[in-house]
C-alpha positions as CSV (number, residue, x, y, z in Angstrom):
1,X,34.8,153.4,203.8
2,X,36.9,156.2,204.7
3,X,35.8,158.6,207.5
4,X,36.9,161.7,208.2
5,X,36.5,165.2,210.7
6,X,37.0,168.3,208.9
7,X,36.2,172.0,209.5
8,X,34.8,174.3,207.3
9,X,33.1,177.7,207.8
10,X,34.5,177.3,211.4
11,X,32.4,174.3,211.9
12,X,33.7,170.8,212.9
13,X,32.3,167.5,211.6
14,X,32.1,163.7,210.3
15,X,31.9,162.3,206.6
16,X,32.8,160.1,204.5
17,X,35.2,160.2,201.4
18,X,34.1,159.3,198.0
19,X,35.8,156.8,196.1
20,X,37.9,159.0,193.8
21,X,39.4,160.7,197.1
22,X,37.9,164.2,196.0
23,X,34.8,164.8,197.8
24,X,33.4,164.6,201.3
25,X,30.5,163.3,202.1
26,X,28.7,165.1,205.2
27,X,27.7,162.1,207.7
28,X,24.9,163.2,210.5
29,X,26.9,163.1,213.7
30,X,28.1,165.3,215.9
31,X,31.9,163.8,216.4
32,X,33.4,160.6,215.6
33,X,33.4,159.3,218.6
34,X,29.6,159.3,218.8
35,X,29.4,157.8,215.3
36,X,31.9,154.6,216.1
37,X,29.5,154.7,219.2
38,X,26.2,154.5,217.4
39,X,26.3,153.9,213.8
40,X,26.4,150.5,211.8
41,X,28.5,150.3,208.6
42,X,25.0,150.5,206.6
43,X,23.6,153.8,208.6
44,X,26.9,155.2,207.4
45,X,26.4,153.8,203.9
46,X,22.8,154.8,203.9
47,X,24.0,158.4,205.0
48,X,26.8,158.5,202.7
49,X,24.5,157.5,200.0
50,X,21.8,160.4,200.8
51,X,24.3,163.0,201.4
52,X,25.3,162.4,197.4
53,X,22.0,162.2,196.0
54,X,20.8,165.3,197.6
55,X,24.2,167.2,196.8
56,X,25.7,168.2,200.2
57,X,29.2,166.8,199.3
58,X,31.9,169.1,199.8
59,X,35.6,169.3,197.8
60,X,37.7,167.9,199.6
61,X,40.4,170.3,199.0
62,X,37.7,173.0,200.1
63,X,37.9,171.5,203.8
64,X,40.3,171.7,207.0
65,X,40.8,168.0,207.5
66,X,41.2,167.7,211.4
67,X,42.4,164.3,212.9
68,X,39.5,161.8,212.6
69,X,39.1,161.9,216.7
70,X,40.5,165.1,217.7
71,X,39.9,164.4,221.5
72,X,39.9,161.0,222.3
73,X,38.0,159.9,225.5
74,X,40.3,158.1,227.4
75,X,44.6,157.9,226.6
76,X,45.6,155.9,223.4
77,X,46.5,152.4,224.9
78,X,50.2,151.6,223.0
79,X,52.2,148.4,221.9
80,X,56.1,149.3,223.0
81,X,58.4,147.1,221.0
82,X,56.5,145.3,219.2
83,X,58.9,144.6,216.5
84,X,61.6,142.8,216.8
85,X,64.2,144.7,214.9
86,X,63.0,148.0,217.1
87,X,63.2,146.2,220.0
88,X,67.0,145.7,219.3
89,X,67.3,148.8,218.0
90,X,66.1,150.5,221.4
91,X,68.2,148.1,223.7
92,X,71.7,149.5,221.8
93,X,70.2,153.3,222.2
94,X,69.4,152.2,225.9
95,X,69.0,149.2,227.6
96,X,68.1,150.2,231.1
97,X,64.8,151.8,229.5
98,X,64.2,149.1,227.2
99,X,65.9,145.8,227.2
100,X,62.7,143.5,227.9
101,X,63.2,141.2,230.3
102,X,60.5,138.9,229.4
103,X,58.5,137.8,225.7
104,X,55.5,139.4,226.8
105,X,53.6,142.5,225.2
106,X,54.7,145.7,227.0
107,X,51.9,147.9,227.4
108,X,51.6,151.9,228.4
109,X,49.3,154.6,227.8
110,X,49.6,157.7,225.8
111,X,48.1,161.5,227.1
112,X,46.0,163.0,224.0
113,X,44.7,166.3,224.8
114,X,43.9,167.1,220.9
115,X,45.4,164.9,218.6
116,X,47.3,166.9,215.5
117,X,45.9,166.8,212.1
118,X,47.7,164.9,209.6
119,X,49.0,167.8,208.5
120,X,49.5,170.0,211.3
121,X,52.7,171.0,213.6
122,X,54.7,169.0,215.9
123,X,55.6,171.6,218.7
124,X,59.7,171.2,219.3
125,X,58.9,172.0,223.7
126,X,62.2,173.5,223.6
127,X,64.0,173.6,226.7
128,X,61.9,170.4,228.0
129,X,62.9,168.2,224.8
130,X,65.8,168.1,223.4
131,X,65.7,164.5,221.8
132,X,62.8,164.2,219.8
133,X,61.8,161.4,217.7
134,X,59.3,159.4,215.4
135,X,57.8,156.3,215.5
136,X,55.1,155.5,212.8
137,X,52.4,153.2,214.2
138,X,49.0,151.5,212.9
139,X,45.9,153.1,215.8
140,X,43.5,150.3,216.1
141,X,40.0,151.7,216.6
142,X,37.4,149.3,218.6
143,X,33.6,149.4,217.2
144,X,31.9,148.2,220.7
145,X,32.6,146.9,224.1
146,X,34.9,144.5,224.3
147,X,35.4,142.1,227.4
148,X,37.2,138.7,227.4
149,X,37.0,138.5,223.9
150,X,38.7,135.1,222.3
151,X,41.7,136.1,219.8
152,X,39.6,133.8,216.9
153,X,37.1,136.5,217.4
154,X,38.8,139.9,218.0
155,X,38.1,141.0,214.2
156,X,34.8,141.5,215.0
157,X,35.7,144.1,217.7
158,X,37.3,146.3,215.1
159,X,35.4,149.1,214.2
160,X,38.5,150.6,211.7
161,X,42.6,151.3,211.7
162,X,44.2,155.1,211.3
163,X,47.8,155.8,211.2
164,X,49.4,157.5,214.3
165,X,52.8,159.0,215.1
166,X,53.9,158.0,218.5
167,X,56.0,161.5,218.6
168,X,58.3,160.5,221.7
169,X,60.5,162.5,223.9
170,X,63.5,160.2,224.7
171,X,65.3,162.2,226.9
172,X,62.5,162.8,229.1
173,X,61.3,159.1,228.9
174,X,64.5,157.9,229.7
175,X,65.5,160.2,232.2
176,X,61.7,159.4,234.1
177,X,62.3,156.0,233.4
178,X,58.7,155.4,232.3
179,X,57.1,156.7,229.4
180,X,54.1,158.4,229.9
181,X,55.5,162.1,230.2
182,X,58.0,161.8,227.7
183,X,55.1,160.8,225.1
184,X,52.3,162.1,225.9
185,X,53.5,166.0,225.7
186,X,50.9,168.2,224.0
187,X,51.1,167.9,220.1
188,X,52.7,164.7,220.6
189,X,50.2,162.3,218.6
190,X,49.6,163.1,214.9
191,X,46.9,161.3,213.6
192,X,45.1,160.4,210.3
193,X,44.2,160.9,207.5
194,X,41.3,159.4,207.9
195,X,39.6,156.0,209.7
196,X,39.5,153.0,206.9
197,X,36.8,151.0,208.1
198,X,37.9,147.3,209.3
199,X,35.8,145.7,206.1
200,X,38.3,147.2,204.1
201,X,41.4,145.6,205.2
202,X,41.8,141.8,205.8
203,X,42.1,140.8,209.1
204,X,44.9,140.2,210.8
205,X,46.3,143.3,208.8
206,X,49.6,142.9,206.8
207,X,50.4,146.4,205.7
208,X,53.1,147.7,204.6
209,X,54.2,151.0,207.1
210,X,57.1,153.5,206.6
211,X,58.0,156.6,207.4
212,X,60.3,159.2,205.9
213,X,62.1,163.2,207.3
214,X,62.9,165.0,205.0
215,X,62.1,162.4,202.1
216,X,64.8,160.2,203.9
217,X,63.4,156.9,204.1
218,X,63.9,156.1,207.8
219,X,61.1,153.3,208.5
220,X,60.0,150.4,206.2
221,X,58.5,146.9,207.2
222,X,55.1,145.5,207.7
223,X,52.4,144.9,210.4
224,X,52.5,141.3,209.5
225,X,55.9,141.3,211.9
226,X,54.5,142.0,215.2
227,X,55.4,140.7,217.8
228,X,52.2,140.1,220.1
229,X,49.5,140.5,217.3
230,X,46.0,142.3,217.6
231,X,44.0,139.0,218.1
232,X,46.3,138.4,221.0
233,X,46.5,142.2,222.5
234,X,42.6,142.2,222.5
235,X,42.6,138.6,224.2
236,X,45.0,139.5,226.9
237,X,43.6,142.9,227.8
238,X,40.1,141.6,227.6
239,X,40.6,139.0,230.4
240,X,40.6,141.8,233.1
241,X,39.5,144.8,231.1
242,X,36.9,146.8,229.9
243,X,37.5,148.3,226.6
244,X,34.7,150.5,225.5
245,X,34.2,151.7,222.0
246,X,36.3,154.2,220.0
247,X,39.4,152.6,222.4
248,X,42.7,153.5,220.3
249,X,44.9,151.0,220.5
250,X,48.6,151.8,219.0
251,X,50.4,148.7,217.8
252,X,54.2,149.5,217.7
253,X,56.9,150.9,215.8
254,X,58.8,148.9,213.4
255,X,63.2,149.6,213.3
256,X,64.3,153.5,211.6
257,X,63.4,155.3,214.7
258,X,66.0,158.2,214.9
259,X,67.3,156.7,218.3
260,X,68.1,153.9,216.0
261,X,70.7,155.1,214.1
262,X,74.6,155.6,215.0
263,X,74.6,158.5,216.0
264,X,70.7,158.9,216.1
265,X,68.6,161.1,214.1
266,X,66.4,163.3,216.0
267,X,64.2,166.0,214.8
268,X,64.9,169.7,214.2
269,X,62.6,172.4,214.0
270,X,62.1,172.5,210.0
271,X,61.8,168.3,209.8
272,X,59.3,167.0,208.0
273,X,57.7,163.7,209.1
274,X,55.3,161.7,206.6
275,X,54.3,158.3,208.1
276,X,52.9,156.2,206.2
277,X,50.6,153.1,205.7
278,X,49.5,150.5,202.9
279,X,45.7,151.0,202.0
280,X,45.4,154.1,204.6
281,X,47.3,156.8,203.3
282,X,50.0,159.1,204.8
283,X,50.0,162.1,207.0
284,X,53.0,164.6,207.2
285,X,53.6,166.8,209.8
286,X,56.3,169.5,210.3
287,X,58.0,170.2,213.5
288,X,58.0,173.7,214.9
């Protein structure tokens, strides 16, 4: 399934896409958080199911489609270099910030106020940022609590996957010399289009994931090269955390980040960003 929040008549809320990508189908919760929270794959079918036979869909052209969990509850936990060629990639732009030392995951949280819509604005902070970049990124979204989990069983722990764009500020995080400012800047995390439920996509995932300004391919590779993959994050973090359910979990960039390129490509006002991901779908967002 693909799930969704949307506004319409000034209301926000939950549903589910049709197959044909045209209509939503109104789901009966109040946010998405509470539905990863409560609902099992056949409530939300069931609902789905009674939402069409008693003709509440909606066009979905007819709706304001919101980022499927506008306010996360606690910060998107993120995957820094987590592919190889980006790893190298941000050692030539600067290696003091982010040569790694050792082969193990490198792990930092991102501030999400309100994530943007997948087709919303990315605010330029001008006179705070002046290097600002992109980094296209598959959000894993856990289903239930998850505490030393085994990596044979971390599918199970998977409630669905989202596309986010890690939106980073790289003069900021290098100059601080940790990254949690310089990404988590309001406006900083698109997000969307929608969840695509975990029984969608074969686990471990091996997606294809791009991104493009402009129409420039900039990004192109697949989830299949991570470095530290899900089934091991989940293990690693489980052993002395608690992740609760609706936990975002960002799993890297892949090379074509604007700091990548000689000279680098950051964003202007005007740039348009599209990120996009095999089986998900795309968002595109314009910097202002």
């Amino acid at each position: 399934m693909k799930l969704l929040t949307y506004r319409l008549g000034g209301r926000q809320a939950v549903g589910a896409l049709t197959g044909d990508g045209k209509t939503v189908l109104p789901l009966p919760y109040p946010d998405m958080n509470t539905l990863i929270e409560t609902a099992s794959l056949s409530d939300l079918r069931s609902a789905a199911d009674a939402a069409e036979r008693t003709g509440a869909s909606v066009p979905l052209d007819a709706v304001e489609l919101l980022a499927p969990i506008p306010r996360p509850r606690q910060d998107i936990i993120c995957l820094g270099m987590n592919y190889r060629a980006h790893l190298e990639e941000a050692a030539r732009y600067n290696a003091d910030a982010f040569e790694k030392q050792k082969p193990v995951a490198v792990y930092f949280s991102k501030r999400v106020t309100e994530a943007v819509a997948p087709g919303g604005d990315i605010p330029r902070h001008a006179g705070l940022v002046e290097r600002l970049d992109y980094e296209s990124e598959l959000a894993v979204i856990l289903g239930k609590t998850a505490r030393n989990v085994k990596a044979a069983e971390a599918g199970e722990y998977i409630f669905g996957y989202t596309i986010i764009n890690d939106v980073s500020a790289r003069d900021v995080q290098t100059g601080h010399k940790q990254w949690y400012f310089g990404k988590g800047l309001d406006g900083f995390t698109p997000m969307g289009p929608w969840i695509v439920t975990a029984d969608e996509i074969p686990f471990p995932p091996a997606l294809d994931i791009g991104s493009t300004v402009n129409g420039e391919v900039r990004q192109k590779s697949n989830t299949a090269l991570f470095l530290t993959p899900i089934q091991e994050v989940l293990e690693e973090l489980t052993s002395g955390m608690t992740l609760l359910p609706a936990t975002i979990i960002a799993t890297g960039t892949p090379a074509g980040s604007g700091m990548g390129f000689d000279p680098p490509k950051f964003l202007k006002t005007g740039d348009v960003v599209e990120c996009t991901i095999q089986g998900i779908g795309s968002i595109r967002n314009t910097v202002r």
